[in-house]
Each structure stands twice: as structure tokens, then as C-alpha cells.
N, C-alpha and C positions, 0 to 999 in steps of 0.2 A: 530502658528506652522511654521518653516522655511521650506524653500524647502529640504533642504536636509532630514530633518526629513521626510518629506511627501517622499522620495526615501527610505529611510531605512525603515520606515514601512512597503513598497511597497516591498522592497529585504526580508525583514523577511517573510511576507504573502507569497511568491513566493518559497519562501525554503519552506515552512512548507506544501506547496501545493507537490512541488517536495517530500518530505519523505511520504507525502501520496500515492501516486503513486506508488514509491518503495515499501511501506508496503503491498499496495492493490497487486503490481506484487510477491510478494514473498507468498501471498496463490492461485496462482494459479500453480501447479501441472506441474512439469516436469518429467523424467523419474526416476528419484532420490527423496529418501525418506527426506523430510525435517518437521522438529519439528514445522515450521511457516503453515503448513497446518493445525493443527492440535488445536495449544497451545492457539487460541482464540474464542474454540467454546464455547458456554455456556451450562456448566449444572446445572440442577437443586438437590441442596446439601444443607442439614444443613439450608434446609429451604429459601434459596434463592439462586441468579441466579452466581454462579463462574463461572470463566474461566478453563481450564485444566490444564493450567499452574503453576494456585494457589494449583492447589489439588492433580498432580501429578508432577513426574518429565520423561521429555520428552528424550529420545536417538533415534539414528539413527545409531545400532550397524551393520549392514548391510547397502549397499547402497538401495535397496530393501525395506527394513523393518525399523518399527517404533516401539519402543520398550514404551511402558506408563506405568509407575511403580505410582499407587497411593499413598499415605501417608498412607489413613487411606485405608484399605480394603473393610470397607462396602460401599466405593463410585464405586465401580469398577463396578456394572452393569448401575449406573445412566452413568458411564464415558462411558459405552458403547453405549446404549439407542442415548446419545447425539452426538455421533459419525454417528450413524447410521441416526438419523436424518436430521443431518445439509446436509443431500445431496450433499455430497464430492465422492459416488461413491465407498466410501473403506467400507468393512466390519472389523470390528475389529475380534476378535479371544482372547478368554480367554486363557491364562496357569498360574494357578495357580496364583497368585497374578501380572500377568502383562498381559495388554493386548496389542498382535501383531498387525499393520496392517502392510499387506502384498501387496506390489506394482505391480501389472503387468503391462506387455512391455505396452505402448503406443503403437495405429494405429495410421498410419497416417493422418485417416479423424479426430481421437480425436485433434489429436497437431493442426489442421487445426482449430477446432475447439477454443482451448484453444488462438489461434492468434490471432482469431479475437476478443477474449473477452479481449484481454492487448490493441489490437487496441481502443476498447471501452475503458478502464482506462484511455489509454494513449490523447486521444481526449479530455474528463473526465477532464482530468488536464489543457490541454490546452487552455479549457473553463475557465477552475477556475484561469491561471493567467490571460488571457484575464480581466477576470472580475473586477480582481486588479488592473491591469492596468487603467482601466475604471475609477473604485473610485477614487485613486490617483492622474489619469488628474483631474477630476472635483473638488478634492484638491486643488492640483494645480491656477487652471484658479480660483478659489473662492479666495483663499491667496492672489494669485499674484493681484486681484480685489481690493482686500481690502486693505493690506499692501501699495500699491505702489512700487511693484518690478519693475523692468526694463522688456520690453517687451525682452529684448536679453538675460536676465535670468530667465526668464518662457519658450522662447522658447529653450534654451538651454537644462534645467531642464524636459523638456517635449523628448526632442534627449534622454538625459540619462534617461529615465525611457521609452524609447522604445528599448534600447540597452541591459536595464537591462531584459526586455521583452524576446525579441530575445534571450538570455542569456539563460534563462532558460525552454524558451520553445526547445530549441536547446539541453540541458540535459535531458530534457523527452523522448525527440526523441533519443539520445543516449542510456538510459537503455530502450527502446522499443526495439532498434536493438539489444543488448544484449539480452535481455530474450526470445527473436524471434528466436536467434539464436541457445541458450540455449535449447528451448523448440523442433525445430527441428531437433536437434541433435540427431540422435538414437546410 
């Protein structure tokens, strides 16, 4: 395996780490109603475990409000049940073949609260490129043992996959400021 491959592996892992993060910050709850809070919880339907997404379709017809429209109607109390479960804090609300949930204002100790939990993701990810980092050196330093690279193109190889590091731990930290900023917005 050449060194650059052992970087592009390293840059793929690092993104894929990075959309994790983004994904995990997009179900945590701001003042505004969004479909990603919602669309991955599982219910139990048709005899095994779906998502809400497969079984309904999600609006956010008000900024406030979530609007779940099922396909089939006889799922709409499982849809609820699992709603109520997943300990998000929202109660649904039947009308007629849709179920509402309805948003109130965030407090301020809540958003306080919600901060420190993207703080946790966002550390979460931090660790998880670290750790790529980690495998890739010892990549690296194993290749370069073996093959016979040049000590000036291991340490070189070794700068750019802590730049690539830097990189992306520096992106996490930007949509942390984002959604920090997002979430304290009232």
C-alpha cells in the first residue's frame, strides 16, 4: 500500500467521521420543528423494526409543528407508541389520519442543556479522528519499514496526515459553533 493511499484512506475515514457528527447534531432539537428528529426512530410494524420514514411521510408545515402522515393507517398508533418512547420529550397528537407534534418555546437551562450534549458529539468525533490518525501513523511507520521509503517521505507523509487531522478536527469545531449558535438563538 503506498503512502498516499494510507492518506486517502485516512481523508475518507475523517469525512465519514465528520457526516457522523453532522447527522448525530441534526436530532438534537432546536426551537424549530425538523423531520430529522423524528424520521429515525424505530417502530415496531408489519412485524419488524422500521424507521418512520419508511412508513410515513414527514412535513414541517409550521415552524412549530411536525406534521406524520402514515401510508398505511393501521400504523399510526404503533407510530405514536414509538414516538413517545424514544424519549425526545414531544408528545404526538392524533387528527385523524395524521399525527401532530407540537414544539414549545425552549428554556434556557433546556438549550444549556442541549449544548452540552453537541459538546459531547462533538469531542465524540474528535476522538474518532484522533483514532484514525493513530491507525494510519502506525500504517505508515509499518509501509515505510517495510517497503524502504525514504525517512523524508514518511516524515513528510506523516506532516500531511496531521494537517489532514487539523483539517478536520477544525470542521467539527465549526459546525459545533454553528449549531451552538443555532440552538441558543431564541
Amino acid at each position: 500500500m503506498a503512502l498516499d493511499d494510507i492518506l486517502l484512506e485516512a481523508e475518507e475515514k475523517m469525512e465519514k467521521t465528520e457526516q457522523v457528527v453532522v447527522n448525530e447534531f441534526a436530532g438534537v432539537r432546536t426551537g424549530k420543528a425538523s423531520a430529522s428528529l423524528v424520521e429515525n426512530i424505530l417502530v415496531e410494524s408489519y412485524g419488524s423494526q422500521m424507521r418512520i420514514r419508511e412508513l410515513a411521510g414527514i412535513t414541517a408545515p409550521e415552524p412549530r409543528t411536525l406534521a406524520i402522515q402514515p401510508w398505511d393507517a393501521s400504523t399510526i398508533t404503533a407510530i405514536e407508541k414509538a414516538i413517545q418512547k424514544a424519549n425526545l420529550g414531544l408528545n404526538p397528537a392524533t387528527q385523524g389520519k395524521v399525527i401532530r407534534i407540537f414544539f414549545p418555546e425552549l428554556s434556557q437551562e433546556r438549550r444549556l442543556e442541549f449544548v452540552k450534549i453537541i459538546k459531547k458529539m462533538t469531542e465524540d468525533g474528535r476522538v474518532a479522528i484522533r483514532h484514525v490518525r493513530r491507525d494510519a501513523m502506525d500504517l505508515l511507520k509499518k509501509h515505510a519499514h517495510d517497503s524502504g521509503v525514504t525517512e523524508d517521505e514518511e516524515k513528510q507523509a506523516e506532516k500531511d496526515l496531521q494537517k489532514l487531522t487539523d483539517t478536520y478536527i477544525a470542521k467539527i469545531d465549526a459546525h459545533l459553533v454553528h449549531k451552538e449558535k443555532e440552538l441558543m438563538t431564541v
